[in-house]
Steps between C-alpha positions, in 0.01 A plus 500: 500500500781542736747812492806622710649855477819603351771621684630785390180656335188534654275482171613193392341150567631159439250234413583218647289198246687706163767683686400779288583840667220728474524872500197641766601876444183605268680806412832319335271335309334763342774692414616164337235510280441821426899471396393239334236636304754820398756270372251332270375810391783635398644157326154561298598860422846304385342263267229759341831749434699191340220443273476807385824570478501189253213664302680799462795285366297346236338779412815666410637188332188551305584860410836452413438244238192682348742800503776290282239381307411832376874615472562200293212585272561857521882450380388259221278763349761733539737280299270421216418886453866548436533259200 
């Protein structure tokens, strides 16, 4: 394989067969991927909050109609012990 610097930035390489420029600065490219890695953390701490978050929701949805439910009955029994 044949490459030929960049001007402008020393760390960069230009492949000549792809023309793909290549990044030769070890340290940029770690601290790529260890940015990398902390954005797909925290889009996994995202997605595990927005599921539970719709648990919750159900759960309460739950509540709330076992909670009419026994209103409901509640009133009905009310009503009959007043005729």
């Amino acid at each position: 394989m044949k490459y030929s610097k960049v001007s402008g930035n020393s760390s960069l390489i230009r492949d000549e067969e792809t023309k793909a420029i290549i990044n030769t600065n070890m340290s940029d490219y770690n601290n790529y991927i260890a940015q990398k890695r902390l954005k797909e953390k925290e889009s996994e701490k995202i997605n595990a909050i927005e599921q539970e978050v719709a648990s919750i929701k159900d759960d309460l949805s739950e509540i709330k109609n076992l909670l009419r439910r026994i209103a409901n009955e509640s009133w009905k029994c009310n009503i009959r012990r007043f005729k």
